[in-house]
C-alpha positions in Angstrom: 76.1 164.1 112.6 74.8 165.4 116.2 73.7 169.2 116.3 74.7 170.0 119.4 74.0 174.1 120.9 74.6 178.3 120.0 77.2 180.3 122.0 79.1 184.2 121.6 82.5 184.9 122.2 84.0 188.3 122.0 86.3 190.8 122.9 86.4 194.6 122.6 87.3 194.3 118.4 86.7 190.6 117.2 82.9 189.0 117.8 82.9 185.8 117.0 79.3 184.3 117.2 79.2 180.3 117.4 76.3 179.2 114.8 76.3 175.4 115.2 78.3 172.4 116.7 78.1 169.6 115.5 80.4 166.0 116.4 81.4 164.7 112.9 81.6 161.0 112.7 83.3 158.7 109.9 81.4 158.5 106.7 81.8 154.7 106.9 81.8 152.4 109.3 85.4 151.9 111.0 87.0 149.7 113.2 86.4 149.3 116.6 88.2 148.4 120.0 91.6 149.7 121.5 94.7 151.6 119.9 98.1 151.0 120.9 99.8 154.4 122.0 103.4 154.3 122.3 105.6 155.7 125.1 106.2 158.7 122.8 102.9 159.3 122.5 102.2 161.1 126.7 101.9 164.6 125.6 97.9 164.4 126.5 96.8 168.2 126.2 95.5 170.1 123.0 97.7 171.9 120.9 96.0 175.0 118.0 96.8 175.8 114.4 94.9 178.2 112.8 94.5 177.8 108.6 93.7 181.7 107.6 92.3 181.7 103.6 91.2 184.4 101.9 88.1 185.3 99.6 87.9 183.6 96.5 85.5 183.2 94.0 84.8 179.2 94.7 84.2 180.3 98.6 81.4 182.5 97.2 79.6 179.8 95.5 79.9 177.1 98.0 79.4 177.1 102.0 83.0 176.0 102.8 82.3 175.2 106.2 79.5 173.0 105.0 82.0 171.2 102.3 85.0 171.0 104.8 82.7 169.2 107.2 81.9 166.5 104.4 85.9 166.1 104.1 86.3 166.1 107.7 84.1 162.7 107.8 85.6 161.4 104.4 89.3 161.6 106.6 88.2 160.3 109.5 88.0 156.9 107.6 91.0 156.9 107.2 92.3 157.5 110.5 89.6 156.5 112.6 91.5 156.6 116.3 90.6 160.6 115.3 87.0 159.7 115.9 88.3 157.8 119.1 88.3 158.8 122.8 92.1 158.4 125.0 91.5 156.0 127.8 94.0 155.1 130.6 94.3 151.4 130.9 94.9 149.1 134.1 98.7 150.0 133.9 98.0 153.6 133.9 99.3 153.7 130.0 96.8 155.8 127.6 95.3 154.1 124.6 92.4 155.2 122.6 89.3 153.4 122.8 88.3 153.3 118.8 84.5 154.1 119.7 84.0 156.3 116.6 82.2 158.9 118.6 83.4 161.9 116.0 85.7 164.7 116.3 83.7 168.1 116.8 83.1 170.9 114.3 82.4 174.2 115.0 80.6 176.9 112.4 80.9 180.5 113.1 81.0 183.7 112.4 83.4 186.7 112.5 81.5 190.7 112.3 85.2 191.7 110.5 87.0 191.4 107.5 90.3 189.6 107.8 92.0 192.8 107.1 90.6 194.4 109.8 91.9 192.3 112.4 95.7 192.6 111.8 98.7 190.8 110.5 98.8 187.0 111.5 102.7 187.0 111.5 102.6 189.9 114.5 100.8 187.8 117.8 97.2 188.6 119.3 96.4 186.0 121.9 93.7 187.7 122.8 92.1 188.3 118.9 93.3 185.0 117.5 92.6 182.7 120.4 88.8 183.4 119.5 89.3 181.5 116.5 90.1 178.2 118.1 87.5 176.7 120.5 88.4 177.1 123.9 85.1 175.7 125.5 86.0 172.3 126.3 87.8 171.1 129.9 91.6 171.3 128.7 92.1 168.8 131.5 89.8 166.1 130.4 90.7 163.0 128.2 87.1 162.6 127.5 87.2 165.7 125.2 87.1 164.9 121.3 90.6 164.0 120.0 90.0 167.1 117.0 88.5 170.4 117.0 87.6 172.5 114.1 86.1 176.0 114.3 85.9 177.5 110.7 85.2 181.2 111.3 83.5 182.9 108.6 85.0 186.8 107.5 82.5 189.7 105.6 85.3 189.6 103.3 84.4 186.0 102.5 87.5 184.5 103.6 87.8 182.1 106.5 90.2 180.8 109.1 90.2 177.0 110.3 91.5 177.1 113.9 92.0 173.3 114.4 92.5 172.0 117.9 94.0 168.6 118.1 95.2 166.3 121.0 98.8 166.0 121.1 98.6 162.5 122.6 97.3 161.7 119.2 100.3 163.0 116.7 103.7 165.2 116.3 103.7 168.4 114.0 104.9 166.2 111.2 101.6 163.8 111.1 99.5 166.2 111.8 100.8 168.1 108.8 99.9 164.8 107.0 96.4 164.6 108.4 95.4 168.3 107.1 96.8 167.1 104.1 95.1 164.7 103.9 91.9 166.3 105.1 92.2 168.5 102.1 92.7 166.0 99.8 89.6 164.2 100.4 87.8 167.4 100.5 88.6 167.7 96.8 87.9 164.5 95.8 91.9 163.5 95.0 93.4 160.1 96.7 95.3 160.4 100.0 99.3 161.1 98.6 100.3 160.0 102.0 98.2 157.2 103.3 98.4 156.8 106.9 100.3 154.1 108.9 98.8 153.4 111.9 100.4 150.7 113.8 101.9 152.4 116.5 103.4 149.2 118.0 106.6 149.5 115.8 107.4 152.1 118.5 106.8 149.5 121.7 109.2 149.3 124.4 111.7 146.3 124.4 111.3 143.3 126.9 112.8 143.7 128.9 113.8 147.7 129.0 116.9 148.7 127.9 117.8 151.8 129.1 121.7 152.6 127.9 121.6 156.5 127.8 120.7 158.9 131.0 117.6 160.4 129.9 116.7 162.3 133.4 117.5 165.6 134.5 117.0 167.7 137.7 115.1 171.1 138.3 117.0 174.4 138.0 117.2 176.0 141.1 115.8 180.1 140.1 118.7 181.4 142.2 117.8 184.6 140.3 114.3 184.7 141.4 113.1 185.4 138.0 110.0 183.7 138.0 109.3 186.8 140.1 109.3 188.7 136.9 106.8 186.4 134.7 104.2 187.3 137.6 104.6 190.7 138.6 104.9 192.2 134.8 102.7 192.7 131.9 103.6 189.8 129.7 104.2 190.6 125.8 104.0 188.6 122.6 106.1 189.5 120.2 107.1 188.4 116.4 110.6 188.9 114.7 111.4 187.9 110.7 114.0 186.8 109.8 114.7 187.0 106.1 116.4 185.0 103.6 119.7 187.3 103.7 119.7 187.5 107.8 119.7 184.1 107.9 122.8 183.6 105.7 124.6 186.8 107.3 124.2 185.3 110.5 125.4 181.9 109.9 128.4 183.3 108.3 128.7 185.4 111.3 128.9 182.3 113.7 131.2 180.1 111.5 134.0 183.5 111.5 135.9 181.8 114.5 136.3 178.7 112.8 134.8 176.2 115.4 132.0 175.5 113.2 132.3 173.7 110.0 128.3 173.8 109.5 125.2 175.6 110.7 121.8 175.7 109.4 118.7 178.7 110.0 117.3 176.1 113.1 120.8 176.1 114.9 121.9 179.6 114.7 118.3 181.1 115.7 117.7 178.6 118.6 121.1 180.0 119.9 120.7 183.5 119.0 117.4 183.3 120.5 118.4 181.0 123.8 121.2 183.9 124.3 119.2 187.4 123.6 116.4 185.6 126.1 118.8 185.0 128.7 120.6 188.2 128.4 117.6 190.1 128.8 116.1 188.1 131.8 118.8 189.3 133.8 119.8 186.1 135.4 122.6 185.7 137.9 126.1 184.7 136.5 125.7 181.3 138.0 122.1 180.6 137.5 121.6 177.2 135.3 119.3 177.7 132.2 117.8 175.4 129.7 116.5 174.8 126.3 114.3 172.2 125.0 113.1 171.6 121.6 112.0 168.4 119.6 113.9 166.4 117.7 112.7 164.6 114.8 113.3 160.7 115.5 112.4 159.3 111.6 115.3 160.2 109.8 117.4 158.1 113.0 115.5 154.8 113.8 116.6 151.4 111.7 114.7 150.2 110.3 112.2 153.4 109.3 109.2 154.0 110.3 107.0 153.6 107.1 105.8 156.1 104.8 102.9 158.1 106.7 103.4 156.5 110.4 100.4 158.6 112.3 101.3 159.6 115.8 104.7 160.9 117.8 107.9 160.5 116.9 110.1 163.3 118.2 111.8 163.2 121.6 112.5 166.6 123.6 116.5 167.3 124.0 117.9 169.9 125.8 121.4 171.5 126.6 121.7 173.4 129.3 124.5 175.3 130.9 125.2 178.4 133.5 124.3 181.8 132.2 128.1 182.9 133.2 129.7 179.8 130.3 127.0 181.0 128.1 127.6 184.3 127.5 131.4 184.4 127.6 131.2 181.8 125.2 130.8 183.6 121.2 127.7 182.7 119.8 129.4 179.7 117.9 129.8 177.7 121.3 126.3 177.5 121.8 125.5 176.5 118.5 128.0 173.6 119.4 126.1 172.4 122.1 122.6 172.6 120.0 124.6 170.2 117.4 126.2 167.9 120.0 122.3 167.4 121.1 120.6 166.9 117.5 123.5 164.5 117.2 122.4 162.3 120.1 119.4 161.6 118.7 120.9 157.9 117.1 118.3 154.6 116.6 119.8 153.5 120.0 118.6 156.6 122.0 115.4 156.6 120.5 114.6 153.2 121.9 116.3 153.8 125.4 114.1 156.8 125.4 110.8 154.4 124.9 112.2 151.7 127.1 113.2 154.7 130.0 109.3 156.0 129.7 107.9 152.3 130.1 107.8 153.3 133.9 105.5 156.5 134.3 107.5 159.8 135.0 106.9 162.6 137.1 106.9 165.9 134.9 109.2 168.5 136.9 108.7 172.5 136.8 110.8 174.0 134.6 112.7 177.1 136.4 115.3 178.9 134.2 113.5 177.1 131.2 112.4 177.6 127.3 110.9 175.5 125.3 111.1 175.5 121.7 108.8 174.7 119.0 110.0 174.7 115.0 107.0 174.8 113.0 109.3 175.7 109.8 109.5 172.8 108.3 106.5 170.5 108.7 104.8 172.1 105.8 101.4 173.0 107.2 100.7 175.9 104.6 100.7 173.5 101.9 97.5 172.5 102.7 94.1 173.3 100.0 90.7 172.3 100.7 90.2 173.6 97.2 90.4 177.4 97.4 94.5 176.9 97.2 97.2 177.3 100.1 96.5 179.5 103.1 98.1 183.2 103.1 99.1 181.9 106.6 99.1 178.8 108.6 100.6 179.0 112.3 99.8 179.1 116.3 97.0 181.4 117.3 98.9 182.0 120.6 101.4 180.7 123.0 102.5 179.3 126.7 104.4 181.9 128.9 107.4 179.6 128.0 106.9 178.9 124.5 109.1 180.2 121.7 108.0 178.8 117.9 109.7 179.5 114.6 107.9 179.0 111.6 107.7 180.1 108.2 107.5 183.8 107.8 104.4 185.3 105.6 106.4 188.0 105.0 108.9 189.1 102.1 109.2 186.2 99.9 107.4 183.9 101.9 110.9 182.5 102.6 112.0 184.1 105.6 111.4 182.5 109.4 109.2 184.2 112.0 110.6 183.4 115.6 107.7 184.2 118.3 107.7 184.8 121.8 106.2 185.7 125.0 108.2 187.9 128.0 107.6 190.1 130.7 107.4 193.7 129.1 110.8 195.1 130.8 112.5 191.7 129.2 110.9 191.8 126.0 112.2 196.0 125.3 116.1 194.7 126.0 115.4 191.5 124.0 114.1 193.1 120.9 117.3 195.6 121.1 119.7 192.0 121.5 117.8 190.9 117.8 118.3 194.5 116.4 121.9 194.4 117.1 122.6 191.0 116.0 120.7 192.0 112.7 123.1 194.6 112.1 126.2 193.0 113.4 126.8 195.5 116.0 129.5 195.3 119.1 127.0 193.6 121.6 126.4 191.1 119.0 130.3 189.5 120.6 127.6 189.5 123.9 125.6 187.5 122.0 
């Protein structure tokens, strides 16, 4: 283990002071060479969760950084590309090069209390991005594949802000490694050993591309990325409790059109509509939604037990702001099924076969994209001081709406967060109000 340099970062409330880096390597020796990374796996930029535990009486007698730092190299054996570096090969496809160089771990310390610096559930880009490490070049694949600042509180808790390369796994594996991480930490046997032959998702030869998988840029007839410029932008957090949640799927299915609808489907389109609503748009203005889609459950045969990098594929729907909204909230739903339902084994591998050729990414006028963090189960995780009073993103992209579970009443609930200009965010949270108490615009909605 490589000590590596001292830094501060702070803002007008939060100091964090950096005590120590230090690049973590496998306790044991791993294997070397190159690492197969599928078509699925192109999503090279890093992606933070933030781990926020409170004071215990364990965290008093040991130096939790110190004994998560142990785990960290315990883990690493077992999935060693972690310790790796991305590479772009000869025919411009990324792999990582299995060098065992370490994943980097940050030690610092906080001059607050956890209290003091605010609910978790309610976003603070600016408070809570100084718990993730935002030093390195966010447009280099040299970086380390894994990050992790543990950020020491006077109250003797601490939060884990762990910075990972998406290239390197989906919400659902990565939920697997902390797991695992934890696991090791307390001396237990991996539940969930990791798969890591990433070849079971290689394209077919030839390519078989049976399903249009391309789509064009919306035009912003509206000019509205105007408004994402010129205004103060605002970051936002709305629970939704058990009770809403069933009061508003019993809400869309009143018509009749739908038979079923879970928490997932009716926010996404509650959400999709309040957002576009409140930005205004032109009747005829195209929008769009995309949001990932889980491909395990779909692909025959299954991917093993544990399989350790991405599966998911981004769907969208899109439509004009004008069929939207005189469409009841039911109709959009419709669409958000008719493109979970797409998602069959045969898809899934046109998908891989249609990104064996390299793709130019397109902007994304008149777009949201949507991340569900609900269900991967990353506050399950216990390095041996139990579960985290929260687990979730420290901040977000301008575009970026995530659900995940709610810390609030019952623990139960969803949180939906989001970022929007300040004059869009006022009529937005008014839209959620309303829906929440079933007024007449809720027929807008």
């Amino acid at each position: 283990m490589e000590e590596v340099r001292n830094k501060t970062t702070f803002n007008s409330e939060l100091i964090v002071t950096i005590k120590g880096e230090t690049m973590v390597t496998p306790a044991e020796e791993t294997p070397n060479g190159l690492h197969f990374m599928s078509n699925l796996d192109r999503m090279v930029h890093m992606i933070d969760t933030c781990y926020c535990f409170n004071t215990t009486s364990d965290v008093g007698r040991f130096d939790a950084a110190q004994v998560m730092k142990d785990g960290l190299a315990k883990v690493l054996v077992h999935y060693y590309p972690f310790a790796g570096r991305i590479i772009m090969n000869e025919k411009g496809k990324y792999m990582v090069n299995c060098t065992g160089e370490g994943a980097l771990f940050v030690e610092a310390e906080a001059n607050l209390t956890l209290n003091e610096i605010g609910d978790f559930t309610k976003p603070d880009p600016v408070t809570y991005g100084k718990l993730v490490y935002g030093l390195l070049d966010p447009t280099s694949i040299q970086n380390p594949l894994v990050v992790a600042q543990v950020t020491k509180f006077k109250c003797g808790g601490f939060v884990l802000g762990f910075t990972m390369n998406h290239a390197m796994a989906d919400g659902t594996s990565t939920a697997e490694f902390v797991k695992s991480w934890g696991e090791v930490t307390r001396g237990l046997p991996l539940s969930i050993p990791p798969f890591l032959d990433r070849t079971l998702l290689k394209a077919r030869n030839p390519p078989k591309v049976e399903f249009t998988h391309e789509y064009e840029d919306i035009v912003d007839v509206s000019n509205t990325e105007a408004i994402f410029e010129q205004e103060m932008l605002i970051n936002k957090s709305f629970i939704f409790h058990p009770e809403d949640l069933e009061q508003l799927k019993k809400k869309a299915m009143e018509d009749g059109v739908l038979q079923r609808c879970s928490s997932f489907e009716v926010l996404t389109a509650l959400m999709w509509r309040a957002r576009t609503q409140s930005l205004r748009y032109n009747p005829d203005q195209q929008v769009r939604i995309l949001f990932a889609v889980d491909a395990r459950p779909s692909l025959d045969p299954k991917l093993p037990k544990g399989y350790f990098g991405n599966a998911f594929l981004m769907m969208n729907c899109q439509c004009s702001v004008s069929e939207m909204l005189d469409s009841p909230l039911s109709s959009t739903i419709e669409r958000i099924q008719r493109s979970i339902k797409m998602v069959t084994d045969e898809y899934v591998k046109s998908t891989i076969d249609f990104l064996e050729e390299p793709k130019l990414i397109l902007p994304h006028s008149a777009t949201v994209f949507l991340s569900a963090w609900s269900k991967l189960g990353f506050n399950s995780v216990d390095f041996g001081w139990g579960e985290p009073f929260f687990a979730g993103p420290p901040r977000l992209t301008i575009k970026e709406v995530v659900l995940f579970v709610s810390h609030g009443k019952d623990n139960q609930g969803i949180n939906l967060i989001l970022c929007l200009p300040a004059s869009t965010m006022k009529v937005f949270e008014e839209l959620i109000e309303m829906s929440k108490n079933f007024k007449k615009p809720l027929a807008r909605l």
